[in-house]
Backbone as a ProteinNet text record, in pm:
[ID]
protein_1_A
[PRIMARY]
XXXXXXXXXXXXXXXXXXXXXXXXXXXXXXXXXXXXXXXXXXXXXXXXXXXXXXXXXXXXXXXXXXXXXXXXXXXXXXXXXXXXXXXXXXXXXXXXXXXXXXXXXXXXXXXXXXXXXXXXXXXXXXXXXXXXXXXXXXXXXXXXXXXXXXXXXXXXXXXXXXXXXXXXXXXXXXXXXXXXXXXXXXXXXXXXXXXXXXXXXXXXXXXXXXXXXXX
[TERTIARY]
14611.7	14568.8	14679.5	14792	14897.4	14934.7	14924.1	14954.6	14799.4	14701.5	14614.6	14578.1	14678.8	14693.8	14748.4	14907.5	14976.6	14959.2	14817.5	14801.9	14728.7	14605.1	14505.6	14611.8	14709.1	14835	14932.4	14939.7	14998.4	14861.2	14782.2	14670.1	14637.7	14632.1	14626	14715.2	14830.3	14976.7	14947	14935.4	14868.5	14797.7	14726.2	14618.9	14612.6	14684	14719.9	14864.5	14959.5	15046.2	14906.8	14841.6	14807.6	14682.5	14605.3	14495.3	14542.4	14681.6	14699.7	14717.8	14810.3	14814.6	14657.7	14576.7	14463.5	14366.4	14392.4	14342.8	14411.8	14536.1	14602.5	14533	14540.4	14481.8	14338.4	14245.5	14125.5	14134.1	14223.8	14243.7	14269.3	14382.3	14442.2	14349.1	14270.4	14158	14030.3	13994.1	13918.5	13972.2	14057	14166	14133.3	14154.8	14116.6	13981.6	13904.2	13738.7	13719	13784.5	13769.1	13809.8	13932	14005.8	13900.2	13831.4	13743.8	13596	13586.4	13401.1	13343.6	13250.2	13208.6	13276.2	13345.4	13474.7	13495.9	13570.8	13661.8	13500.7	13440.1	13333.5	13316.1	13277.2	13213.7	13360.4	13470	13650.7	13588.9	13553.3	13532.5	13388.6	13292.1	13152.8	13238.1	13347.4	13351.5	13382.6	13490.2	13601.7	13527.5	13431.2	13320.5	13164.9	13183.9	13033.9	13027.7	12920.5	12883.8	12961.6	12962.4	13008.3	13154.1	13199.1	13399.4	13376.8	13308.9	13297.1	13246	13170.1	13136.5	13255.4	13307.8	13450.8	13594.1	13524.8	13633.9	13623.5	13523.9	13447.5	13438.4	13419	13414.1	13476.8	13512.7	13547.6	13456.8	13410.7	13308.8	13153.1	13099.1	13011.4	12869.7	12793.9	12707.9	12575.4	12470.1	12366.4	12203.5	12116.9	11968.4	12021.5	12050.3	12051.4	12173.7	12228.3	12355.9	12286.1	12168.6	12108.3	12063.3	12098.7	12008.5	12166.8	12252	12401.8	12398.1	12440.4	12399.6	12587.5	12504.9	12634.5	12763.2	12765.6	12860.2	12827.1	12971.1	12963.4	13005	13032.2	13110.3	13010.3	12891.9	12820.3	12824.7	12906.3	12943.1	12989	13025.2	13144.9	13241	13285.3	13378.4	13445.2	13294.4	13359	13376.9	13330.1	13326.1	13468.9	13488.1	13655.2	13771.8	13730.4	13824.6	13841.3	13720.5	13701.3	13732.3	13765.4	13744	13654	13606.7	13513.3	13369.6	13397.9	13251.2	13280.9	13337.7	13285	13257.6	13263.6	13222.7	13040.2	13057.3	12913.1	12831.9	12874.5	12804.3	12771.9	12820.7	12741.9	12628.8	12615.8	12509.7	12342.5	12244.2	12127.7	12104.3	12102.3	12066.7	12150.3	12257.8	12328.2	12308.1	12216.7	12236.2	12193	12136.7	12112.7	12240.2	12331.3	12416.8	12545.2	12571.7	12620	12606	12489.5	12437.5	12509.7	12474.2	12507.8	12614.3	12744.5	12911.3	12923.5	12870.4	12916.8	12846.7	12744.7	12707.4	12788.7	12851.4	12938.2	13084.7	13087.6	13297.4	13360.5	13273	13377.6	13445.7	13408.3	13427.6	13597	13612.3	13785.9	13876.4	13801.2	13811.4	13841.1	13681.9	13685.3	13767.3	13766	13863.9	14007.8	14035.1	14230.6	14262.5	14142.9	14158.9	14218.9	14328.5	14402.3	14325.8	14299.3	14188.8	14108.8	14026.8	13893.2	13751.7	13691.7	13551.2	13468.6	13341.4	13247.2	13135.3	13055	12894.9	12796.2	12744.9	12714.8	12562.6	12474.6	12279.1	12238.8	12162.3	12043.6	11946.7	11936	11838.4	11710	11688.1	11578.4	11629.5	11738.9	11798.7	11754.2	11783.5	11740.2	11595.4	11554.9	11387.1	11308	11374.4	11353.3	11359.6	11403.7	11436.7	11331.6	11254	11159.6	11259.9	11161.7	11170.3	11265.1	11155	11192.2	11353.3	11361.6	11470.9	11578.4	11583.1	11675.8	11708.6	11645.4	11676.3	11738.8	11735.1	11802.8	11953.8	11951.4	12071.6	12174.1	12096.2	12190.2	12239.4	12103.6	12169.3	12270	12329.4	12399	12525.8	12618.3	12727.9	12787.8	12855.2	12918	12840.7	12725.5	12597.1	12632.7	12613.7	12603.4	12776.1	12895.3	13013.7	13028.5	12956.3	12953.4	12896.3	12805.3	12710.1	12789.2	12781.9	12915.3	12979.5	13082.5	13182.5	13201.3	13079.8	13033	13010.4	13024.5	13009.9	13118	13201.4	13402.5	13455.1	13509.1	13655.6	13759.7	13912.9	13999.4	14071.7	14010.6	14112.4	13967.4	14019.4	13938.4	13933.2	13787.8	13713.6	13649.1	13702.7	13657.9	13530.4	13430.4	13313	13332.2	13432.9	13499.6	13504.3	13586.9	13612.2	13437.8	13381.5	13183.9	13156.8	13207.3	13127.5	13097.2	13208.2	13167.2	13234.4	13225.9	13320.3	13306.4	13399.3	13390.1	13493	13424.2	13558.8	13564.8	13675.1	13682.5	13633.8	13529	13520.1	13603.4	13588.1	13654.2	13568.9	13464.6	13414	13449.5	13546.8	13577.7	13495.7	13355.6	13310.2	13331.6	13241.4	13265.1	13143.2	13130.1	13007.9	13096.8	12971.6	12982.4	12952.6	12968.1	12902.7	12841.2	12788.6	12762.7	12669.9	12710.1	12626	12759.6	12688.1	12789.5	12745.6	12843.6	12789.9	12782.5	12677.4	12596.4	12489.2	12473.7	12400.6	12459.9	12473.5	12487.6	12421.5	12478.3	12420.3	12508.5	12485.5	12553.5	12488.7	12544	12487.3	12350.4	12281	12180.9	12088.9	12116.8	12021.1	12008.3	12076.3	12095.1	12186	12083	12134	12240.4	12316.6	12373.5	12292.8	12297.6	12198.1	12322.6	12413.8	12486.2	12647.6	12736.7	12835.3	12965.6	13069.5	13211.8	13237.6	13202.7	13203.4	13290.1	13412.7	13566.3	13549.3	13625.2	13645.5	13801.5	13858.3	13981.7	14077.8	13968.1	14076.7	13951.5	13887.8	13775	13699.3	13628.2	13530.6	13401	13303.5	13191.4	13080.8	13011.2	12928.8	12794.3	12698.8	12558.6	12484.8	12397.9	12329	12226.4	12102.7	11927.5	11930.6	11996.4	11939	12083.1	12029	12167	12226	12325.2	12423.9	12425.7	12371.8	12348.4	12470.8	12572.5	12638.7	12572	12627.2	12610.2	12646.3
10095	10213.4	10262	10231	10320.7	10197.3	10091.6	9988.2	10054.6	10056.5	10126.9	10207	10333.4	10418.8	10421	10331.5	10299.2	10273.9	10173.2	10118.6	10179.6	10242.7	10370.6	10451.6	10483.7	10572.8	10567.3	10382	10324.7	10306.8	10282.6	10277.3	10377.7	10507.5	10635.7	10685.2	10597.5	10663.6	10567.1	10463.7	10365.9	10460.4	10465.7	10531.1	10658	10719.1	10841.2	10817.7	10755.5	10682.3	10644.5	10538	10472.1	10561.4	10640.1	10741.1	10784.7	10878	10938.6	10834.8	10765.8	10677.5	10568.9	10548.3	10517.2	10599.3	10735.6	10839	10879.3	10869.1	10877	10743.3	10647.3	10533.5	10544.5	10616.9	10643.2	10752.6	10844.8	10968.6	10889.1	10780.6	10766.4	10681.8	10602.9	10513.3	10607.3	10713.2	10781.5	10798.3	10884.6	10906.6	10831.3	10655.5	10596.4	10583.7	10577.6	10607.6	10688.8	10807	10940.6	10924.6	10858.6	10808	10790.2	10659.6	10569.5	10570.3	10719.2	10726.8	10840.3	10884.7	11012.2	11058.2	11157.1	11225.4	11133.4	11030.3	10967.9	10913.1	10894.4	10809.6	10935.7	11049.3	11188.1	11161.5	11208.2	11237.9	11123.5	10998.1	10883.1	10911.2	10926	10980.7	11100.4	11167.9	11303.7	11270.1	11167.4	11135.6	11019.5	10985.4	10882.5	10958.4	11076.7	11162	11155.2	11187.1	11159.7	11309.1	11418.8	11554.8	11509.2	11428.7	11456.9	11317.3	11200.2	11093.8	11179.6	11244	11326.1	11419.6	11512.7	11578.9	11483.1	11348.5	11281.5	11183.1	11230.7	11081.4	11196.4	11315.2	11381.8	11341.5	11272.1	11209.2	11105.2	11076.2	10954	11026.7	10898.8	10893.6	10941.8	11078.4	11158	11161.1	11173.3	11227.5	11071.7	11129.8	11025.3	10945	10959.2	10794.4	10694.9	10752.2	10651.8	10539.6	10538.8	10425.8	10333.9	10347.6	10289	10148.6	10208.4	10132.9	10000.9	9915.8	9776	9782.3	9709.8	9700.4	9629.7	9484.5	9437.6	9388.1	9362.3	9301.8	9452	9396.5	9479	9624.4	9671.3	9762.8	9847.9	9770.4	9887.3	9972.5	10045.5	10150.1	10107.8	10000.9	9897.9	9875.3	9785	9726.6	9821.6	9968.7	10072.2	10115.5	10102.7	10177.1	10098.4	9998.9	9889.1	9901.5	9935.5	9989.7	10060.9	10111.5	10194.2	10283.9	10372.3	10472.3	10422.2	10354.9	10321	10209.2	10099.8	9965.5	9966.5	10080.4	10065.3	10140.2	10197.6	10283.6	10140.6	10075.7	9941.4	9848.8	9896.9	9775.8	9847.2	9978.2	10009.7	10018.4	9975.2	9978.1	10153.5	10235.5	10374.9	10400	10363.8	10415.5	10329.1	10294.4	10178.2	10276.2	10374	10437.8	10552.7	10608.9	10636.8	10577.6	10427.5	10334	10282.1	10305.5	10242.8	10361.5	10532.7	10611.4	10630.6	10595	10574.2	10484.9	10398.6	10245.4	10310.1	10368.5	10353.5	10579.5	10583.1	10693.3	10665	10512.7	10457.1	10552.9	10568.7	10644.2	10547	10408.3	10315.1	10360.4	10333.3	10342.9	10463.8	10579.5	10638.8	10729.2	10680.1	10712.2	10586.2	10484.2	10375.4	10428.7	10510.5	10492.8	10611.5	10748.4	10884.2	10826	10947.4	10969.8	11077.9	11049.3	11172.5	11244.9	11164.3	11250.5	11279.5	11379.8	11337.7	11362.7	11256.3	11261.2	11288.1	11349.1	11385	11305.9	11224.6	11086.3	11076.3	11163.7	11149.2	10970.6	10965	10898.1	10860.8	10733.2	10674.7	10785	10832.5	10939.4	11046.2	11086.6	11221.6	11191.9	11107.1	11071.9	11052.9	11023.3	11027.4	11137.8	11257.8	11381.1	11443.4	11395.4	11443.1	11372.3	11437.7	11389.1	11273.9	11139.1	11061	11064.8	11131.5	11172.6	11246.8	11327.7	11420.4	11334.2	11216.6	11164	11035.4	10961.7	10905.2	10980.6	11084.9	11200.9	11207.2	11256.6	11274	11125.6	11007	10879.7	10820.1	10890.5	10822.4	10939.1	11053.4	11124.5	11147.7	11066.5	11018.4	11141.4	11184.4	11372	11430.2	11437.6	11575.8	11451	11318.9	11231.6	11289.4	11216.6	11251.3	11404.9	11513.6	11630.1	11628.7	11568.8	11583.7	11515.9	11378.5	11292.5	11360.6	11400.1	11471.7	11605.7	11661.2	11749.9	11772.2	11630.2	11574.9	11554.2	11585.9	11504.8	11619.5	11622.5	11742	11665.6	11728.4	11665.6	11676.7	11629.4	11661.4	11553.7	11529.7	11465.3	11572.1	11590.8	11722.3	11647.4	11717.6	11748.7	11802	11754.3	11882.5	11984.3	11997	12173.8	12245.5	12194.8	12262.8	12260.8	12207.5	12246.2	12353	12385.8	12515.6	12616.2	12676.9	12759.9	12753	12665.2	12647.8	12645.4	12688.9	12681.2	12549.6	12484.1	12368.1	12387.3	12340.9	12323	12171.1	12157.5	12036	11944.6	11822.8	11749.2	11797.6	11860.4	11900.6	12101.8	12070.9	12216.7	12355.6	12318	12382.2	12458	12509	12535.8	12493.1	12437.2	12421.1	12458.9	12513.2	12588.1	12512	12527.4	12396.3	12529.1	12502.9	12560.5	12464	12504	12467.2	12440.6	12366.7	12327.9	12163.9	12148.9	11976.6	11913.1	11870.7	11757.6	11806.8	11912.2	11936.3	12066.3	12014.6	12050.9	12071.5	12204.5	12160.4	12226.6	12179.8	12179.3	12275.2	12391.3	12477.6	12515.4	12517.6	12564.6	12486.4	12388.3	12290.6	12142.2	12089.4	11960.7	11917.5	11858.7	11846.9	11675.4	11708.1	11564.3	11500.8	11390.3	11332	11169.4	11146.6	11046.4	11120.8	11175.6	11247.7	11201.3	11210.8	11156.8	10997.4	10939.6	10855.7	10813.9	10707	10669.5	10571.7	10587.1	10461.5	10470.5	10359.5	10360.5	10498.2	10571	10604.8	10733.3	10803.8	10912.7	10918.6	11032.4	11057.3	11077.3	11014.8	11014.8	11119.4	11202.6	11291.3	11256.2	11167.1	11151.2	11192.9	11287.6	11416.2	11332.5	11426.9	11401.7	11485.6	11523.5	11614.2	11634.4	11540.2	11622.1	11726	11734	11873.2	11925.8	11972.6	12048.2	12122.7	12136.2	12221.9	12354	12455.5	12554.6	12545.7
10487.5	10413.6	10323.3	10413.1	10248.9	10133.6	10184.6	10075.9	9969.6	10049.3	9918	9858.3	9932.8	9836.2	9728.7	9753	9681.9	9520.2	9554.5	9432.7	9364.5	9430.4	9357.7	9278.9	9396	9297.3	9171.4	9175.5	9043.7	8936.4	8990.6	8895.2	8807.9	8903.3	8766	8690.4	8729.7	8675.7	8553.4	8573.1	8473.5	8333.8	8413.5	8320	8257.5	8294	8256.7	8139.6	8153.5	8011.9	7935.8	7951.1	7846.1	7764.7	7851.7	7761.6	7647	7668.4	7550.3	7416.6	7424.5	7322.9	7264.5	7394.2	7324	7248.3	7241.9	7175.8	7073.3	7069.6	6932.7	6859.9	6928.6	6811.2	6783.2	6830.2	6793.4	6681.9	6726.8	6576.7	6470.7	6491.7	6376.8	6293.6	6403.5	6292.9	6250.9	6313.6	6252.8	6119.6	6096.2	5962.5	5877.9	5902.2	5791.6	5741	5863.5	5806.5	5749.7	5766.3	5687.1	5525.5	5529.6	5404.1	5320.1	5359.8	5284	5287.1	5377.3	5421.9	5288.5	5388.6	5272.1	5163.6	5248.6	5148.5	5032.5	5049.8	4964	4878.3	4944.5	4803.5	4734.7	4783.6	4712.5	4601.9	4654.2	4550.4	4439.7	4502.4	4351.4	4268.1	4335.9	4250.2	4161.1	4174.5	4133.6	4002.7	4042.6	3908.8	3810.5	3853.6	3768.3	3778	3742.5	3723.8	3571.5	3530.4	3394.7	3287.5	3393.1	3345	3285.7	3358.2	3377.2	3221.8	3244.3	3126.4	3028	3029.4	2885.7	2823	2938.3	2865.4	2777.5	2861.4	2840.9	2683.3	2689.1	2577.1	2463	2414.9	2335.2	2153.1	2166.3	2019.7	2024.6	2101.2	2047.8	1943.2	1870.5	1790.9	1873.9	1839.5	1886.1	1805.3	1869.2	1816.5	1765.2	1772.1	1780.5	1677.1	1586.3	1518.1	1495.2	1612.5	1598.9	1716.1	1770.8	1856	1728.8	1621.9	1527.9	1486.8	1529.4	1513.3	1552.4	1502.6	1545.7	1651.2	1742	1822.3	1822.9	1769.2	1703.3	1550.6	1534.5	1361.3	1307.2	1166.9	1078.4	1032.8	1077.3	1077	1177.6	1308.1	1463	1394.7	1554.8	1555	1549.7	1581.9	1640.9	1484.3	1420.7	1272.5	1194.2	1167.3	1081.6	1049.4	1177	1247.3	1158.9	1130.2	1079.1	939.9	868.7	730.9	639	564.7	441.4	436.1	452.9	425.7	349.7	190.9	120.1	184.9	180.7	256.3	358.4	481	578.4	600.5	468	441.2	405.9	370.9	283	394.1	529.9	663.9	696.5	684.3	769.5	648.5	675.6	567.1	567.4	676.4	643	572.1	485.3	392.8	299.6	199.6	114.3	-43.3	22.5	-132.3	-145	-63.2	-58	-155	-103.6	-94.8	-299.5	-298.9	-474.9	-548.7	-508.4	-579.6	-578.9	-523.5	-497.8	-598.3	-586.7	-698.8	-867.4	-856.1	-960.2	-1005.4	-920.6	-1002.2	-1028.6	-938.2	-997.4	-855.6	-740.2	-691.6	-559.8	-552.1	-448.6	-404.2	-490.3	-503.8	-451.1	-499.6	-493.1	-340.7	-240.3	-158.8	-66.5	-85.5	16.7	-0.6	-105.8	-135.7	-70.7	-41.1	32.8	215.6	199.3	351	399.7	536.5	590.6	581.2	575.7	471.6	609.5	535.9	611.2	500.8	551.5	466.9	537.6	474.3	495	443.3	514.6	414.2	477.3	336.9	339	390	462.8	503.3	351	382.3	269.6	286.4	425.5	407.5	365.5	337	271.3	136.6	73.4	-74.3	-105.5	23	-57.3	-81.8	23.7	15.6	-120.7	-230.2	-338	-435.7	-507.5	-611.6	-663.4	-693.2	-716.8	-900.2	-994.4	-1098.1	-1138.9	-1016.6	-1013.8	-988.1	-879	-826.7	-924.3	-1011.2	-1113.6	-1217.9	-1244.6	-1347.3	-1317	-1178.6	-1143.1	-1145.2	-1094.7	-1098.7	-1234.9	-1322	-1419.2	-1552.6	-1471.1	-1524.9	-1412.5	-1471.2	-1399.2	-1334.8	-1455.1	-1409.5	-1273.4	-1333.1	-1214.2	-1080.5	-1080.5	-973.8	-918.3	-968	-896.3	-828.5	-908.9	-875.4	-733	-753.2	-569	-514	-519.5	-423.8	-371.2	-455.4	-375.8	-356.9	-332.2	-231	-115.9	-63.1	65.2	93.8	38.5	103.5	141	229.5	285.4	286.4	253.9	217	350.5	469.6	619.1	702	804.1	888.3	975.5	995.5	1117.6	1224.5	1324.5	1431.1	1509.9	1567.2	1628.6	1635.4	1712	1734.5	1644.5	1534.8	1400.1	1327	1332.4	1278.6	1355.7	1430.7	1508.1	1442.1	1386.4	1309	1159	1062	987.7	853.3	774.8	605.9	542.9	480.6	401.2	277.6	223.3	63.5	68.6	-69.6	-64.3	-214.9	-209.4	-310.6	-456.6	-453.6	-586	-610.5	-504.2	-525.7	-483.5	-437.7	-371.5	-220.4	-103.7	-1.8	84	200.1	289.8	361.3	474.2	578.9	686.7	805.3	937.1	1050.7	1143.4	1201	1373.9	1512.2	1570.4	1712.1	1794.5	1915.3	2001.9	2088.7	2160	2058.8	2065.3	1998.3	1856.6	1846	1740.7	1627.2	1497.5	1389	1245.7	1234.3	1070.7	956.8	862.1	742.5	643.9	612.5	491.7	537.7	670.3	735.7	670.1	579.4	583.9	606.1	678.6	684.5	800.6	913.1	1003.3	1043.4	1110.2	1169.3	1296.9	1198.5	1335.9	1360.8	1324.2	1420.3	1368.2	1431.3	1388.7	1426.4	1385.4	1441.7	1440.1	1346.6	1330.4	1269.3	1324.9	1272.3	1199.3	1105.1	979	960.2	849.5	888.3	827.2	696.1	642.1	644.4	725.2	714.7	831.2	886	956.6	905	971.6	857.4	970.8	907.5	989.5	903.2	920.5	847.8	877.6	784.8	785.2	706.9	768.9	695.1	563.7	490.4	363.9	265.1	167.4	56	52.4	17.1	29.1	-132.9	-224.3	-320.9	-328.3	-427.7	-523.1	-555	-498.4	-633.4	-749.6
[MASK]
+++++++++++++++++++++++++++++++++++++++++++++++++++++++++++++++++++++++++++++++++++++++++++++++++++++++++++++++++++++++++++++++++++++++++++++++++++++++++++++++++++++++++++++++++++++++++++++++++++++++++++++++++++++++

């Protein structure tokens, strides 16, 4: 009988050292489950949520018809970026009557040799908006044509932020006004941006549905 107590007696002495430490090693591997369970996926969903990529992406190219952007080739965002301002107007087809009325006012040059510019650059549907009659008048009177052109130029590259609420001088010496927030803008309360912030090498291009008219 005492030899077996003995051992009942080493046995819990046993066991009583080794519990604690097998319970520290259960905390400590909980810990890492914890590391890498819920929590930690929620911390990574947080930092890859669409809210935190949108604050982050904010210079990128905005608004319904920039889905119209061909994705590669010298008409991207990609190839635009690489460009000149009119030659990069000259990849995309929604700019092709744009694109004719630059060439046919001599201002190609003009706008490729500009440092920081933005342009406001009408939609082939911006131009159709304009009587047919009227809009042959104007192309084929060079002066009135450069006059509108560069009505559309600011001599600084802008920002969304800065459209919020904003007045520019433009290259024809005039003033437009911007107005709006996010993703939606407009120009002189009539002419909205529908693909905006768009990088080229030597300008930001903001393309709007409706000519921008001179006073």
């Amino acid at each position: 009988m005492s030899t077996l107590r003995f051992r009942r007696t080493a046995l819990a002495v046993a066991t009583a050292a080794v519990l604690p430490f097998a319970l520290a090693a259960c905390s400590s591997d909980s810990n890492k489950d914890s590391a890498s369970g819920p929590a930690a996926d929620s911390q990574s969903a947080a930092a890859s949520s669409p809210a935190m990529n949108d604050s982050m992406g904010t210079d990128k190219p905005f608004g319904p018809a920039c889905a119209g952007v061909p994705a590669t080739g010298a008409g991207s965002f990609d190839g635009m970026a690489k460009d000149p301002v009119a030659t990069a107007a000259s990849h995309n087809p929604a700019l092709s009557t744009l694109v004719a009325a630059v060439k046919q006012a001599g201002l190609v040059d003009t706008l490729n040799n500009a440092k920081g510019i933005t342009v406001f650059a009408p939609t082939n549907d911006a131009f159709a908006k304009i009587p047919k009659a009227d809009l042959d008048k104007v192309l084929a009177d060079k002066a009135q044509l450069t006059k509108i052109l560069t009505y559309h130029v600011v001599g600084e590259k802008l920002t969304p932020k800065q459209l919020e609420n904003g007045s520019f001088d433009t290259l024809e010496k005039g003033k437009i006004t911007t107005t709006g927030s996010g993703t939606s803008y407009q120009v002189n309360d009539t002419s909205t941006v529908v693909c905006g912030n768009v990088p080229t090498a030597n300008a930001t291009v903001y393309i709007v549905d409706t000519v921008l008219m001179p006073k």
